[in-house]
PDB file with SEQRES, HELIX, SHEET and CRYST1 records, atoms N, CA, C and O in Angstrom:
SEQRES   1 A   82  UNK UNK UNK UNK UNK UNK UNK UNK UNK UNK UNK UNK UNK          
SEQRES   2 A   82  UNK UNK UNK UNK UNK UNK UNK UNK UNK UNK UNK UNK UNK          
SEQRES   3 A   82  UNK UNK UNK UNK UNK UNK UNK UNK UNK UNK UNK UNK UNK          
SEQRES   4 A   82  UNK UNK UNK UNK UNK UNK UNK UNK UNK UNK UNK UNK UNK          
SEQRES   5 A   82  UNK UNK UNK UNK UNK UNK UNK UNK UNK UNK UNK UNK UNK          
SEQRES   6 A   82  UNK UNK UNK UNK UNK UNK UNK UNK UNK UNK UNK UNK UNK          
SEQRES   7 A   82  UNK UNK UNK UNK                                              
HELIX    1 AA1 UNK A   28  UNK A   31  1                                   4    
HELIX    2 AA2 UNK A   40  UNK A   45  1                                   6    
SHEET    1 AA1 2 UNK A   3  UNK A   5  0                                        
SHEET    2 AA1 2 UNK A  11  UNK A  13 -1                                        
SHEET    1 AA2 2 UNK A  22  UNK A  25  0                                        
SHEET    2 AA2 2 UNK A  48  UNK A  51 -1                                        
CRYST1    1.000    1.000    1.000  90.00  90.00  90.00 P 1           1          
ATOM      1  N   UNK A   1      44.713 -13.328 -30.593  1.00  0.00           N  
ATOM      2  CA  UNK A   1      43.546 -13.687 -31.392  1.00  0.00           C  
ATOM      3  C   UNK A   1      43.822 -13.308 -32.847  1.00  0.00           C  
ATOM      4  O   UNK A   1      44.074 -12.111 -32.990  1.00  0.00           O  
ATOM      5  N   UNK A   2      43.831 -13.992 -33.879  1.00  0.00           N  
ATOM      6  CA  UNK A   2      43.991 -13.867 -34.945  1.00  0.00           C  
ATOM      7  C   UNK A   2      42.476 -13.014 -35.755  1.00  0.00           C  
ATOM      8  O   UNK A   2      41.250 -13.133 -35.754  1.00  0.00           O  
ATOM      9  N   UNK A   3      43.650 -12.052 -36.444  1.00  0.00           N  
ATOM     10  CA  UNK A   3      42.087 -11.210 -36.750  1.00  0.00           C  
ATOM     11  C   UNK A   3      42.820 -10.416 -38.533  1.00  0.00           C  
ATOM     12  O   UNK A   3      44.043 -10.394 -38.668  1.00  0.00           O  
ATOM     13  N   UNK A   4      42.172 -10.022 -39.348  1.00  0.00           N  
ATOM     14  CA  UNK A   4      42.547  -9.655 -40.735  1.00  0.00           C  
ATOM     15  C   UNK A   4      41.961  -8.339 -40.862  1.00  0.00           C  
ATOM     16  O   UNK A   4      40.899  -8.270 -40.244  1.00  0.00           O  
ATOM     17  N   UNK A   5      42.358  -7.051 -41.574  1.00  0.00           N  
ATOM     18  CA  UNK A   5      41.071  -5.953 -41.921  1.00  0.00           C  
ATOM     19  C   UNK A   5      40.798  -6.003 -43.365  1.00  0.00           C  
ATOM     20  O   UNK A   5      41.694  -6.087 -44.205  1.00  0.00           O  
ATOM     21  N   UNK A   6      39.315  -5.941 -43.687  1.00  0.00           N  
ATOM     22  CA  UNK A   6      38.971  -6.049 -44.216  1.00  0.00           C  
ATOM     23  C   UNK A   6      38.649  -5.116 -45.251  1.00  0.00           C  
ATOM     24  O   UNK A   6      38.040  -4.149 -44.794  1.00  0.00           O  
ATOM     25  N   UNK A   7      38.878  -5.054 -46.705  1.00  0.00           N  
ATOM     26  CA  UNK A   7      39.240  -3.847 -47.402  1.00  0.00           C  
ATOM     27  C   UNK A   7      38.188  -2.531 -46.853  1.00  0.00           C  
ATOM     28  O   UNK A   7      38.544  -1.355 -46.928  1.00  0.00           O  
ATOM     29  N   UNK A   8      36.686  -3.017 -46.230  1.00  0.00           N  
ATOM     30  CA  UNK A   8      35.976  -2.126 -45.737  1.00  0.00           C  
ATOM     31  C   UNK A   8      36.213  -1.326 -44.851  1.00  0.00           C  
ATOM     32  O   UNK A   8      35.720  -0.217 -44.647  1.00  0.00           O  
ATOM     33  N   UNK A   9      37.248  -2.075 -44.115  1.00  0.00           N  
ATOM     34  CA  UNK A   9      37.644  -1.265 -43.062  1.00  0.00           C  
ATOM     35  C   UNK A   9      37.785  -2.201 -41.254  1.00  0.00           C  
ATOM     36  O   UNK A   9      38.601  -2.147 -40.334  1.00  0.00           O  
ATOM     37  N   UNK A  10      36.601  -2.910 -41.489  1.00  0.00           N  
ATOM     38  CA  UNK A  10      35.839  -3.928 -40.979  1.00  0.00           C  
ATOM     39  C   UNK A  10      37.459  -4.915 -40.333  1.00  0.00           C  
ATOM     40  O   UNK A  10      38.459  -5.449 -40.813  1.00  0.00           O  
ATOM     41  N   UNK A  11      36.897  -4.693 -39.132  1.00  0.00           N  
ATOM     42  CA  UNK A  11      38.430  -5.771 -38.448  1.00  0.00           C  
ATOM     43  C   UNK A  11      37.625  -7.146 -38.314  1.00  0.00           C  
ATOM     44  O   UNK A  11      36.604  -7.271 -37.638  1.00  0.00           O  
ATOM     45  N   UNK A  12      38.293  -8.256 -39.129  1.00  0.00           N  
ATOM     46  CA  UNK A  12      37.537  -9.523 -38.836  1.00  0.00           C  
ATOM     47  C   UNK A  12      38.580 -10.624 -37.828  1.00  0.00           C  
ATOM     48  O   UNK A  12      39.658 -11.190 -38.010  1.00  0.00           O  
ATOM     49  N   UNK A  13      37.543 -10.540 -36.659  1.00  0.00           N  
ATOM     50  CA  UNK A  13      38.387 -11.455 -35.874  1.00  0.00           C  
ATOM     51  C   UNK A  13      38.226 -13.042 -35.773  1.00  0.00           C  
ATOM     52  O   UNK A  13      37.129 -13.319 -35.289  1.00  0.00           O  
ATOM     53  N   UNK A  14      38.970 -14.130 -36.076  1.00  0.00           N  
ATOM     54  CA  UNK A  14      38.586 -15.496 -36.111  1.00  0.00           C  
ATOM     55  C   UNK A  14      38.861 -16.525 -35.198  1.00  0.00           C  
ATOM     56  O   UNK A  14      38.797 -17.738 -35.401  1.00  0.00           O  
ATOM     57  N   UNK A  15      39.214 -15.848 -34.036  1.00  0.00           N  
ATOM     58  CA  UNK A  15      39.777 -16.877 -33.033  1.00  0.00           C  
ATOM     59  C   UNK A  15      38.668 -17.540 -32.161  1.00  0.00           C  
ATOM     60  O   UNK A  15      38.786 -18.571 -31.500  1.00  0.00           O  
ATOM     61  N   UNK A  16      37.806 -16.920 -32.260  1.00  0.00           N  
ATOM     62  CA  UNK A  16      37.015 -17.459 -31.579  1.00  0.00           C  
ATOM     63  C   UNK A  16      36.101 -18.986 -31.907  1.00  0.00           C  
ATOM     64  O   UNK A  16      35.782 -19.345 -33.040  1.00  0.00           O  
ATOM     65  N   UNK A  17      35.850 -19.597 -30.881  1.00  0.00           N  
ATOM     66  CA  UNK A  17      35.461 -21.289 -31.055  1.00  0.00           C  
ATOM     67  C   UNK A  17      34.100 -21.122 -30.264  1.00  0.00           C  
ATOM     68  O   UNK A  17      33.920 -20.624 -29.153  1.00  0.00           O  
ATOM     69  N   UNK A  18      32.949 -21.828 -31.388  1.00  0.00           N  
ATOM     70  CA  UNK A  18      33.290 -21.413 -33.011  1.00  0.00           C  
ATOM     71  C   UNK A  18      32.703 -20.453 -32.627  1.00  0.00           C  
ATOM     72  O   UNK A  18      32.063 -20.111 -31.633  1.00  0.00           O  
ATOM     73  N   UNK A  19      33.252 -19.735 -34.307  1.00  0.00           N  
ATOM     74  CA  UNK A  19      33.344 -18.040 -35.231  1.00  0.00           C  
ATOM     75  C   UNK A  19      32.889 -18.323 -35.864  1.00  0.00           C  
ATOM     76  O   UNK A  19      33.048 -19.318 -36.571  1.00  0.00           O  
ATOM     77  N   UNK A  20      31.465 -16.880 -35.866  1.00  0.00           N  
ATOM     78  CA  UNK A  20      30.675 -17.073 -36.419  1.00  0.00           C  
ATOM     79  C   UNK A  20      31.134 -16.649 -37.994  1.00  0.00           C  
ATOM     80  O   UNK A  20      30.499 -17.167 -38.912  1.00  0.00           O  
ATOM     81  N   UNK A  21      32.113 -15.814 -38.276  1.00  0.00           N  
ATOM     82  CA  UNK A  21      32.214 -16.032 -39.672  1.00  0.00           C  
ATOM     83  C   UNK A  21      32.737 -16.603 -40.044  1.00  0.00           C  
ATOM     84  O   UNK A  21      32.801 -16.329 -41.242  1.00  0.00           O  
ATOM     85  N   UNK A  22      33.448 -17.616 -39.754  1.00  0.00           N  
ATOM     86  CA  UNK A  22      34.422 -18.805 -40.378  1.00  0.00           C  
ATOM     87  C   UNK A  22      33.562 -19.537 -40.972  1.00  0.00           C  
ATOM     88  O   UNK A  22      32.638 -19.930 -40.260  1.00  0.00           O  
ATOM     89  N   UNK A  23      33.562 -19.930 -42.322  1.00  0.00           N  
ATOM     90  CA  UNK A  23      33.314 -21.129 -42.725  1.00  0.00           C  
ATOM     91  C   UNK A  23      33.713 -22.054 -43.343  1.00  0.00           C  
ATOM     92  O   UNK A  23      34.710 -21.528 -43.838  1.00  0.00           O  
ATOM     93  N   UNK A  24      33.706 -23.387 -43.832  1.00  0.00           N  
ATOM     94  CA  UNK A  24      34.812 -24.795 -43.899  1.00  0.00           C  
ATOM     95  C   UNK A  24      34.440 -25.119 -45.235  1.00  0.00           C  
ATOM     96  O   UNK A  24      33.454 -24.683 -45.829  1.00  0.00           O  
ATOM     97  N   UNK A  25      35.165 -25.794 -45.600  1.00  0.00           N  
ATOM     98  CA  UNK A  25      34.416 -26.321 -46.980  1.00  0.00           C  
ATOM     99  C   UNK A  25      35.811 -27.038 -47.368  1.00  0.00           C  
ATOM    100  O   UNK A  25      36.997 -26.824 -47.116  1.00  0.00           O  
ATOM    101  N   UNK A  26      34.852 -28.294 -48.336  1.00  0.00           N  
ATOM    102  CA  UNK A  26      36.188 -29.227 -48.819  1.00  0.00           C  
ATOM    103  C   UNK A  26      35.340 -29.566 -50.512  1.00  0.00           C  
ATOM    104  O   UNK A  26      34.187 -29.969 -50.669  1.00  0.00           O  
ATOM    105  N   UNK A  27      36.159 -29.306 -51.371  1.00  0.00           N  
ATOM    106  CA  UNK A  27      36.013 -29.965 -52.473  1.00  0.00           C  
ATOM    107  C   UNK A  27      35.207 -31.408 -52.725  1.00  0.00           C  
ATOM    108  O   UNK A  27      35.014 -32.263 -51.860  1.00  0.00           O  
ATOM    109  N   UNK A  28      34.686 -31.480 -54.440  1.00  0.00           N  
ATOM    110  CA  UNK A  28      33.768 -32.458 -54.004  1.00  0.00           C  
ATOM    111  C   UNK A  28      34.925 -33.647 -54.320  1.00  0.00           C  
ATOM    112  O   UNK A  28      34.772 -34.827 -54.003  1.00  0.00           O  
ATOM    113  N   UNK A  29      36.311 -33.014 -55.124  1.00  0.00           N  
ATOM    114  CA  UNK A  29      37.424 -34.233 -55.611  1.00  0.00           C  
ATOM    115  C   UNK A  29      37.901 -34.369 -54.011  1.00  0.00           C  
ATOM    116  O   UNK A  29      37.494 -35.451 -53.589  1.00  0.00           O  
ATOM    117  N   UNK A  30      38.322 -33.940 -53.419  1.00  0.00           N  
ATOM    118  CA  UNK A  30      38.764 -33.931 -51.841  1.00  0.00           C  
ATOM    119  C   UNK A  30      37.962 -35.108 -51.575  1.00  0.00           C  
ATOM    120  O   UNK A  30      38.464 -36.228 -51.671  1.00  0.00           O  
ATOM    121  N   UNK A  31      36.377 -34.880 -51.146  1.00  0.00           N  
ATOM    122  CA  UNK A  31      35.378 -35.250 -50.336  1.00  0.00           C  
ATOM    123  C   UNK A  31      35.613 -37.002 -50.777  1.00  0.00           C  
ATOM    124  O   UNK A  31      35.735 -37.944 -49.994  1.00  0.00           O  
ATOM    125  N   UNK A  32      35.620 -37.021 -51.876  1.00  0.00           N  
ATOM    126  CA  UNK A  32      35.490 -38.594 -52.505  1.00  0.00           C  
ATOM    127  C   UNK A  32      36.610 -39.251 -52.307  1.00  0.00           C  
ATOM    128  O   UNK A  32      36.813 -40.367 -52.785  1.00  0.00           O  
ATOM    129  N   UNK A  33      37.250 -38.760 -51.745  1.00  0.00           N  
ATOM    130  CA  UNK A  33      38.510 -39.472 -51.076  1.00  0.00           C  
ATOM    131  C   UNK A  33      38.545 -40.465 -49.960  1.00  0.00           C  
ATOM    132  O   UNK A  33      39.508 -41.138 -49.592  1.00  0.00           O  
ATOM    133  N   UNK A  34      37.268 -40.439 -49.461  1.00  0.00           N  
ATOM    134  CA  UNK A  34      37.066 -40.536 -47.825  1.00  0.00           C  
ATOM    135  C   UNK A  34      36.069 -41.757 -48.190  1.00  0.00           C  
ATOM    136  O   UNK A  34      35.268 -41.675 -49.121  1.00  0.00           O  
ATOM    137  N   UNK A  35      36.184 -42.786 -47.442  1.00  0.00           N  
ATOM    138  CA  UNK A  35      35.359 -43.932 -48.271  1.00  0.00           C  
ATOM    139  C   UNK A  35      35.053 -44.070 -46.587  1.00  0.00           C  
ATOM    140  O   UNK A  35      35.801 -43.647 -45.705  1.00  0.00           O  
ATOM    141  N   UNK A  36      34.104 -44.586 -46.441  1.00  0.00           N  
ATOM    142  CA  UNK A  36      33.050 -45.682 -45.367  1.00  0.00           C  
ATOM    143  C   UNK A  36      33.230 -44.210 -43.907  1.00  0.00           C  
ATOM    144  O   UNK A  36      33.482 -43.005 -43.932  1.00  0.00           O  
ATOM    145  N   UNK A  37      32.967 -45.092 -42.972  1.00  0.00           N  
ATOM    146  CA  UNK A  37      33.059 -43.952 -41.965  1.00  0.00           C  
ATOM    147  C   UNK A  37      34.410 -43.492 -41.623  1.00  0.00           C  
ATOM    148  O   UNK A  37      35.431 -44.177 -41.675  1.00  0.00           O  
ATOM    149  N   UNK A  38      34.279 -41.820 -41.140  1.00  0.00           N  
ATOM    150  CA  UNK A  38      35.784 -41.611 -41.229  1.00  0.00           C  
ATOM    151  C   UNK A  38      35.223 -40.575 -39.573  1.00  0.00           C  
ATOM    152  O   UNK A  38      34.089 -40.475 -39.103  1.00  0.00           O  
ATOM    153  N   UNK A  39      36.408 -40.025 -39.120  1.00  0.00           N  
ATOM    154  CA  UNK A  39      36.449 -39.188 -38.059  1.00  0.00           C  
ATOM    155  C   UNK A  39      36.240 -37.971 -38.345  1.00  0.00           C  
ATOM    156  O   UNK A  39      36.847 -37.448 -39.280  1.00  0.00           O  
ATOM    157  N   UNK A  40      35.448 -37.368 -37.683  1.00  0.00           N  
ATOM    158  CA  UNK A  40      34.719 -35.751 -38.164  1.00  0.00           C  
ATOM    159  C   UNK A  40      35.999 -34.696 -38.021  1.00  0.00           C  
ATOM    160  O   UNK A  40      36.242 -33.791 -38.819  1.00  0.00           O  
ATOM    161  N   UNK A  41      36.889 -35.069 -36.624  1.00  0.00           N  
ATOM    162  CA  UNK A  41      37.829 -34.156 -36.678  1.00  0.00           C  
ATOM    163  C   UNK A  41      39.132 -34.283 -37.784  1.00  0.00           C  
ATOM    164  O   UNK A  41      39.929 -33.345 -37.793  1.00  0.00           O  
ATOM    165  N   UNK A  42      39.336 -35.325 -38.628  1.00  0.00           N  
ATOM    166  CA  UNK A  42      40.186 -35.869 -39.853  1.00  0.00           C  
ATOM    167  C   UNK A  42      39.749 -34.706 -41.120  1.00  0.00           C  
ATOM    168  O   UNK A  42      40.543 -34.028 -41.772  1.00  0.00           O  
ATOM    169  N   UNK A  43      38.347 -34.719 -41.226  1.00  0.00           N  
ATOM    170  CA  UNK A  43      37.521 -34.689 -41.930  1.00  0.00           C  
ATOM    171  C   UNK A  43      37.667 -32.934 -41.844  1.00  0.00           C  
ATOM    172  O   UNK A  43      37.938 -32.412 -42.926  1.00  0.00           O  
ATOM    173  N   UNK A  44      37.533 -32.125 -40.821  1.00  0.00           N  
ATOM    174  CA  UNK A  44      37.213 -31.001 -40.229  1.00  0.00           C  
ATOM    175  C   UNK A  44      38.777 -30.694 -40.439  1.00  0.00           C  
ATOM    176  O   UNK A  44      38.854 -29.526 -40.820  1.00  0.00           O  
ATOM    177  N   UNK A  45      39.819 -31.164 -40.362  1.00  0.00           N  
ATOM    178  CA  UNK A  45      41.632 -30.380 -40.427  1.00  0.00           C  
ATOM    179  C   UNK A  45      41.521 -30.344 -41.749  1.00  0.00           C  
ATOM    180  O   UNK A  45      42.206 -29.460 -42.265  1.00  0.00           O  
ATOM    181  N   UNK A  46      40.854 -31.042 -42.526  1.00  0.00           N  
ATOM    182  CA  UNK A  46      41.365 -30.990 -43.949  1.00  0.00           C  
ATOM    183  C   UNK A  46      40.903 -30.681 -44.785  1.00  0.00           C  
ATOM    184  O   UNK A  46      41.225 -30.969 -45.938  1.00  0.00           O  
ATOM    185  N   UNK A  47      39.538 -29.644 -44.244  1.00  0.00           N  
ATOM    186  CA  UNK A  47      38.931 -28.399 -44.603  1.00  0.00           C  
ATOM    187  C   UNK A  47      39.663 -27.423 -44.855  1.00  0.00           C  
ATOM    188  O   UNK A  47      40.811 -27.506 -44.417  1.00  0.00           O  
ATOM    189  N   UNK A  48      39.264 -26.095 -45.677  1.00  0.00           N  
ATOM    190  CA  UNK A  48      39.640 -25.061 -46.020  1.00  0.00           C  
ATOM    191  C   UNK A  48      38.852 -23.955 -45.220  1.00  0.00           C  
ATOM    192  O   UNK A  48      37.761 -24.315 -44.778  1.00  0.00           O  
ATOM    193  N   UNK A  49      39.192 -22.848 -45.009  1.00  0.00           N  
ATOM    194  CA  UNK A  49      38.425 -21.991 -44.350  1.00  0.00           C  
ATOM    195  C   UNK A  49      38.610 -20.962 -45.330  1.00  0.00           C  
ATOM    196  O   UNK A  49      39.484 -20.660 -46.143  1.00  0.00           O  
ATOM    197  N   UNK A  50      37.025 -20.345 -44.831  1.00  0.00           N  
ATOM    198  CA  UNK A  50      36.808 -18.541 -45.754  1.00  0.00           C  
ATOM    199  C   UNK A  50      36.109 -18.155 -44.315  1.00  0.00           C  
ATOM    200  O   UNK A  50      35.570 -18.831 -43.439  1.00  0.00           O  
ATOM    201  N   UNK A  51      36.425 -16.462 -44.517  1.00  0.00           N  
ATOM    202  CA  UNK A  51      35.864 -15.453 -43.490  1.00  0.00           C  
ATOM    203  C   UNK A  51      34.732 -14.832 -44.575  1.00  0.00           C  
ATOM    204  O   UNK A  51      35.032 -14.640 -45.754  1.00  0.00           O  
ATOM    205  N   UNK A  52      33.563 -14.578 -44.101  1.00  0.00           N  
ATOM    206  CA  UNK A  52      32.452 -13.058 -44.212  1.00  0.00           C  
ATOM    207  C   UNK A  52      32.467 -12.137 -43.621  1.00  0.00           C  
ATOM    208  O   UNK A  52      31.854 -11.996 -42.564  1.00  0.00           O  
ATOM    209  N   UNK A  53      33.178 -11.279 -44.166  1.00  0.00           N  
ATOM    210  CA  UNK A  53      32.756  -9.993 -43.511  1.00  0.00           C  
ATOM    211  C   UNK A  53      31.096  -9.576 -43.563  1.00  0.00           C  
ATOM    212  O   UNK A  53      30.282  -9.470 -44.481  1.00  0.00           O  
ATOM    213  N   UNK A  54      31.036  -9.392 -42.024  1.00  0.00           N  
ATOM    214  CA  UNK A  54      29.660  -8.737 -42.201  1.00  0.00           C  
ATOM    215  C   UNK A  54      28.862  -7.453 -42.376  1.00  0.00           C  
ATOM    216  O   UNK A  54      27.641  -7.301 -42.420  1.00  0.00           O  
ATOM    217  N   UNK A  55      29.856  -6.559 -42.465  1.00  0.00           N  
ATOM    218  CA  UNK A  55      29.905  -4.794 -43.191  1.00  0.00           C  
ATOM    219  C   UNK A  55      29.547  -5.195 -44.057  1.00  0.00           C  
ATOM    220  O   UNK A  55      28.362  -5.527 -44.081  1.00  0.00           O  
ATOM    221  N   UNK A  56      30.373  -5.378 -45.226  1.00  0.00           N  
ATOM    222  CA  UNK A  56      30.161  -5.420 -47.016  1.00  0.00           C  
ATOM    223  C   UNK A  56      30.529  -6.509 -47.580  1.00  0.00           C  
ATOM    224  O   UNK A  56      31.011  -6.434 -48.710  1.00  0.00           O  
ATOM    225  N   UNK A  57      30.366  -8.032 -46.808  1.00  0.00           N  
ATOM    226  CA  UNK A  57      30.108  -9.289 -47.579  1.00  0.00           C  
ATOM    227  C   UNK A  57      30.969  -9.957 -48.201  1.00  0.00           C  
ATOM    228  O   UNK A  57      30.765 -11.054 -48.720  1.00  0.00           O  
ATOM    229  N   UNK A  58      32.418  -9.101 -48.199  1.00  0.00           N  
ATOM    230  CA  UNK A  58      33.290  -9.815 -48.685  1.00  0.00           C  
ATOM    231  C   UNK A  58      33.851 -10.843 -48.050  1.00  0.00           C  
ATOM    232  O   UNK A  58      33.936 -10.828 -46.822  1.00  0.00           O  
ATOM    233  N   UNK A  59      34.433 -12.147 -48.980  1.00  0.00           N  
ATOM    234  CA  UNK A  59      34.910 -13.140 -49.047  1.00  0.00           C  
ATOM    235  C   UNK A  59      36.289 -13.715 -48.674  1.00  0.00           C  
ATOM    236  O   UNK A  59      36.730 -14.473 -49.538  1.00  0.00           O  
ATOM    237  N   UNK A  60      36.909 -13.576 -47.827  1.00  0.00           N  
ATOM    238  CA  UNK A  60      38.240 -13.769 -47.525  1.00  0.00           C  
ATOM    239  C   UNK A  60      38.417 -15.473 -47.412  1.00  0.00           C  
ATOM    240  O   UNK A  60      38.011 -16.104 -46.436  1.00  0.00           O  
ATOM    241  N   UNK A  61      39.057 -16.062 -48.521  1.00  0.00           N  
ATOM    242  CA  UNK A  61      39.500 -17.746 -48.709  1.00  0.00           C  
ATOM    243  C   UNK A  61      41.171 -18.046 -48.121  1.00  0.00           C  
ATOM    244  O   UNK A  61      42.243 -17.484 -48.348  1.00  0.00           O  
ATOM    245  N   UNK A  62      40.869 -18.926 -47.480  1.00  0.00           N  
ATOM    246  CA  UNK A  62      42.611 -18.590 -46.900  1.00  0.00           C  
ATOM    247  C   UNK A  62      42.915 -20.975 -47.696  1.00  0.00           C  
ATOM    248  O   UNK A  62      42.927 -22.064 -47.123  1.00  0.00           O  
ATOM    249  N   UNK A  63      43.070 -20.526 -49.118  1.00  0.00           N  
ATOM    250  CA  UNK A  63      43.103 -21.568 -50.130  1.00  0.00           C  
ATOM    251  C   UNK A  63      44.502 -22.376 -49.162  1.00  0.00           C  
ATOM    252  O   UNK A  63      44.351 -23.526 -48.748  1.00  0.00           O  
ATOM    253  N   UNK A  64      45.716 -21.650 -48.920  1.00  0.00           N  
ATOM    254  CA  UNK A  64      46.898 -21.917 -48.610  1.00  0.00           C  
ATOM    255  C   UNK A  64      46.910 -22.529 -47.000  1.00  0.00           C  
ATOM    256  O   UNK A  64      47.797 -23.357 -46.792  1.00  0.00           O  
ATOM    257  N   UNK A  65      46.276 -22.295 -46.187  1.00  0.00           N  
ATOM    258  CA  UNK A  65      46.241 -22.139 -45.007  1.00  0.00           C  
ATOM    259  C   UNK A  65      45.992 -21.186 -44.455  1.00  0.00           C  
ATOM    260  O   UNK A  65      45.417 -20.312 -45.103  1.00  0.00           O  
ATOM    261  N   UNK A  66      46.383 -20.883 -42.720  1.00  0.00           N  
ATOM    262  CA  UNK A  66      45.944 -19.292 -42.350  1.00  0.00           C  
ATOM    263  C   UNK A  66      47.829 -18.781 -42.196  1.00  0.00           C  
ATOM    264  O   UNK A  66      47.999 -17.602 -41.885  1.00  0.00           O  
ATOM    265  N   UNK A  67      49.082 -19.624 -42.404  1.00  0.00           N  
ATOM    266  CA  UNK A  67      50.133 -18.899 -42.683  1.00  0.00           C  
ATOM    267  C   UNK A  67      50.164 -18.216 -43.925  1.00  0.00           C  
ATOM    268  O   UNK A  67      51.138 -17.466 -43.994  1.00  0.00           O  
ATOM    269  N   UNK A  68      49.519 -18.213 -44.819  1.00  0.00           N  
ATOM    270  CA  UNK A  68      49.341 -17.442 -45.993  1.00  0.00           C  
ATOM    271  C   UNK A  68      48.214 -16.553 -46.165  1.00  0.00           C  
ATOM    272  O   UNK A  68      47.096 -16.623 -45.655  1.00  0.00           O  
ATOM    273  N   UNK A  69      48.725 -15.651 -47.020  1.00  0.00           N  
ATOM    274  CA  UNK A  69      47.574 -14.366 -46.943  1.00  0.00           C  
ATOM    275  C   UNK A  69      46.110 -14.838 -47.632  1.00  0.00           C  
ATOM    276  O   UNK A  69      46.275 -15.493 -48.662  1.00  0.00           O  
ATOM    277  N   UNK A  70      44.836 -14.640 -47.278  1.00  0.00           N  
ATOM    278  CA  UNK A  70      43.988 -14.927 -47.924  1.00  0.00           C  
ATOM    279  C   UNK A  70      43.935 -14.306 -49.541  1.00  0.00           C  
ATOM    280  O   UNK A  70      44.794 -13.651 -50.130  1.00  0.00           O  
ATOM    281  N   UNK A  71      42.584 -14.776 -50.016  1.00  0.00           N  
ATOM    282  CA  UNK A  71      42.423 -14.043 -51.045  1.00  0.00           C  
ATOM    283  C   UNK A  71      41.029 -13.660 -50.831  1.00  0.00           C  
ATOM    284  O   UNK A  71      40.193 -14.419 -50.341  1.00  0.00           O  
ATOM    285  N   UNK A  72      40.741 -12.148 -51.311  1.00  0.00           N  
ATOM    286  CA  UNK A  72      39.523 -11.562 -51.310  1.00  0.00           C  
ATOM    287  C   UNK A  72      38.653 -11.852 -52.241  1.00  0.00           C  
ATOM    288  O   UNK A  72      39.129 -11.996 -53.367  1.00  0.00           O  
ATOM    289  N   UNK A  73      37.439 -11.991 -52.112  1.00  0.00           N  
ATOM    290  CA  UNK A  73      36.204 -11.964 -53.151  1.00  0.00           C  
ATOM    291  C   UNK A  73      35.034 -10.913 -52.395  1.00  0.00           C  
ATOM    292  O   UNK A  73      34.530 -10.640 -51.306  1.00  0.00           O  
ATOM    293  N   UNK A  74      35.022 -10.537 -53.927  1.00  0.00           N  
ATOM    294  CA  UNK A  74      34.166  -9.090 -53.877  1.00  0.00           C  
ATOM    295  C   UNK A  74      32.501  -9.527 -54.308  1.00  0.00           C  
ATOM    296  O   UNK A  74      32.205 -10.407 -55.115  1.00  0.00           O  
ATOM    297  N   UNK A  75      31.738  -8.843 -53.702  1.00  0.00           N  
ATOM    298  CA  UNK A  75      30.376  -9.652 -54.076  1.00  0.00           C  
ATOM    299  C   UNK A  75      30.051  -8.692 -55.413  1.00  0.00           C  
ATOM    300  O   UNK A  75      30.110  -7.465 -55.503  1.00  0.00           O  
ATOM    301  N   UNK A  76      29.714  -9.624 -56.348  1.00  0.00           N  
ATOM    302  CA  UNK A  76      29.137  -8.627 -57.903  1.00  0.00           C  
ATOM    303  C   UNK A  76      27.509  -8.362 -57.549  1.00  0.00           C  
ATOM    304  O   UNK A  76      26.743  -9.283 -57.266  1.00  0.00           O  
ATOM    305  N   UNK A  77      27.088  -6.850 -57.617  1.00  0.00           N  
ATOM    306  CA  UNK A  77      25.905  -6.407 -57.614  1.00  0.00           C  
ATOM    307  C   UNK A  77      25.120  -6.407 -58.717  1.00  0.00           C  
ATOM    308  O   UNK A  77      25.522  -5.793 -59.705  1.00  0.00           O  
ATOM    309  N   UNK A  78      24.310  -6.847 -58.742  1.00  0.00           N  
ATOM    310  CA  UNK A  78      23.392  -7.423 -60.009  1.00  0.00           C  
ATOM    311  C   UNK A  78      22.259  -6.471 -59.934  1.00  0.00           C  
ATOM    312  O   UNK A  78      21.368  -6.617 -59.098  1.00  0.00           O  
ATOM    313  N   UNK A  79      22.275  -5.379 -60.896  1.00  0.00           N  
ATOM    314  CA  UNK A  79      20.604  -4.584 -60.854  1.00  0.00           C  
ATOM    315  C   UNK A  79      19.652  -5.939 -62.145  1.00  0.00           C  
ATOM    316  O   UNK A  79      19.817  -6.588 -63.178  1.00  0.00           O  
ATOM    317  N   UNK A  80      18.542  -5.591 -60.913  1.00  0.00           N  
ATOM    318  CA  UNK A  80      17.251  -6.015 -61.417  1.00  0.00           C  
ATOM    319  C   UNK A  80      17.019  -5.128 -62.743  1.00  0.00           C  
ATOM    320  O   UNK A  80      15.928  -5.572 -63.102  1.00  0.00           O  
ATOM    321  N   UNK A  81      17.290  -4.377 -63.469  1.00  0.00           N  
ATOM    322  CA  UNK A  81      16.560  -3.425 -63.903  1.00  0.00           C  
ATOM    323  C   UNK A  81      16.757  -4.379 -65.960  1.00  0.00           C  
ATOM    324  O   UNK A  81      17.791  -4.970 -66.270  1.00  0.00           O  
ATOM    325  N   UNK A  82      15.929  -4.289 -66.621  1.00  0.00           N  
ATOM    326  CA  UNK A  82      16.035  -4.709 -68.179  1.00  0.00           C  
ATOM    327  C   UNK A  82      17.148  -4.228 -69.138  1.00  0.00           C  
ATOM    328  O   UNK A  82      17.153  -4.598 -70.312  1.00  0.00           O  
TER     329      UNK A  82                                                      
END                                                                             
């Protein structure tokens, strides 16, 4: 099972179908590529995947594929305060 730790500490595991922290996403220059009806699973390989950690929210983008190391994003905390 493919799984990453997460700078929190947090072991994120993604093998599972479907995982709940995996999520897909394709560009909107990508997306416009795709003219009239197309096949969801075409559509779905040529997605990108990011993990959430659900400890401390960070962002793991795996831009390259999952043979390459992701890259982390850190969530910026914003005080309410003036």
């Amino acid at each position: 099972m493919p799984k990453i730790r997460c700078k929190c500490g947090e072991l994120l595991r993604f093998g599972d179908i479907p995982c709940k922290i995996e999520y897909k996403f394709i560009s909107d220059v990508e997306y416009d590529q795709y003219q009239e009806q197309i096949d969801s699973e075409i559509l779905y390989l040529n997605m990108k995947s990011f993990l959430q950690c659900d400890e401390c929210g960070r962002l793991w983008f795996f831009w390259d594929g999952f043979n390459n190391p992701p890259k982390e994003y850190v969530l910026n905390k914003i005080s309410n305060e003036s």
